[in-house]
C-alpha positions as CSV (number, residue, x, y, z in Angstrom):
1,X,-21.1,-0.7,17.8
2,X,-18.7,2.1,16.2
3,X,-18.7,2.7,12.7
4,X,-15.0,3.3,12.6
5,X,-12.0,1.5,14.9
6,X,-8.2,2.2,14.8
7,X,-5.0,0.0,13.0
8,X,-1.7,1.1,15.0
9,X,1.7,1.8,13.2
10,X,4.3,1.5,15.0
11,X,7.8,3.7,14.9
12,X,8.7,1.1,12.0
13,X,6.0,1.0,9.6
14,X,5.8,-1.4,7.3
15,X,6.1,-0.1,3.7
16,X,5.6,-1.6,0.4
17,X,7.1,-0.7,-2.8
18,X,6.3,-1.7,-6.1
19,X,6.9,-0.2,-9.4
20,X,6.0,-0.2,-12.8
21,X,8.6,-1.7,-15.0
22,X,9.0,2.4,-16.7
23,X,8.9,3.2,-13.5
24,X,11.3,1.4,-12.0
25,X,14.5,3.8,-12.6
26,X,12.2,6.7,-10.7
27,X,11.8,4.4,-8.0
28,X,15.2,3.1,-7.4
29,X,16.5,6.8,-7.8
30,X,13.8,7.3,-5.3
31,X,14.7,4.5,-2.8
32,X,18.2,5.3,-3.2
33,X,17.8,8.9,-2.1
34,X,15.9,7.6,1.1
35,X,17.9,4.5,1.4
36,X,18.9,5.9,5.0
37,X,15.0,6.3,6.5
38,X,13.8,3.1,4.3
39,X,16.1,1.1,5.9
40,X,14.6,2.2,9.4
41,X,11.8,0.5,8.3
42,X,9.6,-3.4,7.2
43,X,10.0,-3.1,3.5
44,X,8.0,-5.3,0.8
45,X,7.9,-5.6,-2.4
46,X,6.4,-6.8,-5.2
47,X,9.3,-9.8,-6.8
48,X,11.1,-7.7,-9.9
49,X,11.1,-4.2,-8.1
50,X,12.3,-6.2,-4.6
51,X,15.1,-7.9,-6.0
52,X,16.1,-4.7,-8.1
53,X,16.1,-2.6,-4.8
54,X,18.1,-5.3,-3.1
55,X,20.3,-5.8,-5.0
56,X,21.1,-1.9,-5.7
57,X,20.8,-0.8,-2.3
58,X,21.4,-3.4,0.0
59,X,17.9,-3.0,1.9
60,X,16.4,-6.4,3.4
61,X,12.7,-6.8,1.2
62,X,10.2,-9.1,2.0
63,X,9.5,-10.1,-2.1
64,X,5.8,-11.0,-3.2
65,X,5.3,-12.7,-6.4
66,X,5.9,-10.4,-9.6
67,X,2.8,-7.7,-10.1
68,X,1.4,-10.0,-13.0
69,X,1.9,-13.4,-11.2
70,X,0.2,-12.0,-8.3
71,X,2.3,-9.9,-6.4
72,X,-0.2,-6.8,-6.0
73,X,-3.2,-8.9,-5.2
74,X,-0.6,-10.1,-2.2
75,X,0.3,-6.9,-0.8
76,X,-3.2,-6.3,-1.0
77,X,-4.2,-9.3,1.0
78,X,-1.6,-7.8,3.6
79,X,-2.9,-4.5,3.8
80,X,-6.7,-6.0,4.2
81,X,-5.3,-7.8,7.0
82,X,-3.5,-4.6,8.7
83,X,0.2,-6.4,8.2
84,X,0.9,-3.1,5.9
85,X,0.8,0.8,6.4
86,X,2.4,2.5,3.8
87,X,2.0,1.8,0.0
88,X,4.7,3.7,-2.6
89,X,3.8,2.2,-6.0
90,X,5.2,4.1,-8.9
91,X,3.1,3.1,-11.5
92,X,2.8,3.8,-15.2
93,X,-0.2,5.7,-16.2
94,X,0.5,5.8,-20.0
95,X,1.1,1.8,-19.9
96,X,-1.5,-0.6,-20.3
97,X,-0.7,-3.3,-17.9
98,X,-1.7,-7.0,-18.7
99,X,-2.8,-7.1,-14.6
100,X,-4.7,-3.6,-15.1
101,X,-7.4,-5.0,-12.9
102,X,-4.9,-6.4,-10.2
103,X,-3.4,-2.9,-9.8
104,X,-7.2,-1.3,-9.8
105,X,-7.6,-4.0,-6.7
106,X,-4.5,-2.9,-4.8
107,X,-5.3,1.1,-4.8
108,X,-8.8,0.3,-4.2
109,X,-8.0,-1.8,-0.8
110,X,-5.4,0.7,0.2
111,X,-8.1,3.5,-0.2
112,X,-10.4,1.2,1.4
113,X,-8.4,0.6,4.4
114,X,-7.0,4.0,4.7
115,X,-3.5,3.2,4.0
116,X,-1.2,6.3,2.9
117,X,-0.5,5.9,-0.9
118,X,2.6,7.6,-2.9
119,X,1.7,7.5,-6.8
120,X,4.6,9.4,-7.6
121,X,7.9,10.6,-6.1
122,X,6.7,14.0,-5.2
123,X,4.4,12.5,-3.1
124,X,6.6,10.0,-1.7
125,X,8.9,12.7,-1.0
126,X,6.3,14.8,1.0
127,X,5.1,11.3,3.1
128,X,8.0,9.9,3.9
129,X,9.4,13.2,5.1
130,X,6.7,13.7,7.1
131,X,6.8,14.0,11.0
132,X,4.7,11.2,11.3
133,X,6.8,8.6,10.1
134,X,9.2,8.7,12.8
135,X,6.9,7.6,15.7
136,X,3.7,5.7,16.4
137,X,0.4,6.4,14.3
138,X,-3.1,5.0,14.7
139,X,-5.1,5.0,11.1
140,X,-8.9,5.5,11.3
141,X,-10.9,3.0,9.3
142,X,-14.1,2.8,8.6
143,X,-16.1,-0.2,9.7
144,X,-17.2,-1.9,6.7
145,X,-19.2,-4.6,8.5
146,X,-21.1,-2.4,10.3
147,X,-22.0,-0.2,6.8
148,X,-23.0,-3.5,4.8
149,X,-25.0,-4.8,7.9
150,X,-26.8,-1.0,7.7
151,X,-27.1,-1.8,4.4
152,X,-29.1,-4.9,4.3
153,X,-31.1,-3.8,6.6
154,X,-31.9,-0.7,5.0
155,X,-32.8,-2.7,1.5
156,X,-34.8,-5.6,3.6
157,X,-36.6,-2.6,5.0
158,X,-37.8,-1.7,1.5
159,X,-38.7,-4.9,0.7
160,X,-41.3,-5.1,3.1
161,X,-42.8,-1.8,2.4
């Protein structure tokens, strides 16, 4: 069995946005800028920053639930499930956030699942400029299942040692 297998992306990723509410400005200044490629693409967003960007720019945004009420725990759901590629969240470093641990949970499944991840708009700049966003893609993942089976084998193993 292999340890790693393969998510596709197609030509129109699916991209989720979610900001920050300090950050939300940088964002739509962001969105606004790309407005032309974004809408090339499956956009979500978390409910404040989704109806902000539709509203503003026009762009058709599949809305979560507000970050707090849940929103970031859905997009993370979606991304376990491989119905999202791209994560742009703009968030607010020097904020504490009342969902702290939600938004811990969201970059830790996109890490997890090997999603690309823009923190800020330099580095949303540099993905979504990047060759690779205008065709197919296939993201490498690591097989969880097979590490945690590993892994209880290895510690039944030393049990019966």
């Amino acid at each position: 069995m292999s340890e790693y297998y393969k998510v596709p992306m197609g030509e129109k990723k699916r991209i989720a946005l979610v900001a920050h509410d300090r950050r939300k400005r940088d964002l739509l200044e962001w969105a606004r800028y790309n407005a032309g490629t974004l809408s090339k693409h499956i956009l979500y967003a978390t409910g404040t920053t989704g109806a902000m960007l539709s509203k503003e720019l026009g762009l058709r945004i599949h809305k979560f639930k507000s970050g707090p009420l849940g929103g970031d725990l859905e997009i993370g759901a979606k991304i376990a499930q491989g119905e999202i590629d791209f994560l742009i969240f703009f968030w607010d470093p020097l904020e504490p956030q009342p969902h702290d641990v939600d938004v811990k949970a969201l970059l830790r499944i996109a890490t997890l699942y090997n999603v690309p991840v823009a923190m800020n708009r330099a580095t949303a700049d540099f993905l979504i400029s990047s060759p690779l966003m205008k065709g197919c893609y296939e993201r490498i993942i690591r097989d969880h299942e097979v590490f945690l089976r590993e892994e209880i084998e290895r510690i039944v193993e030393m049990d019966l040692d």
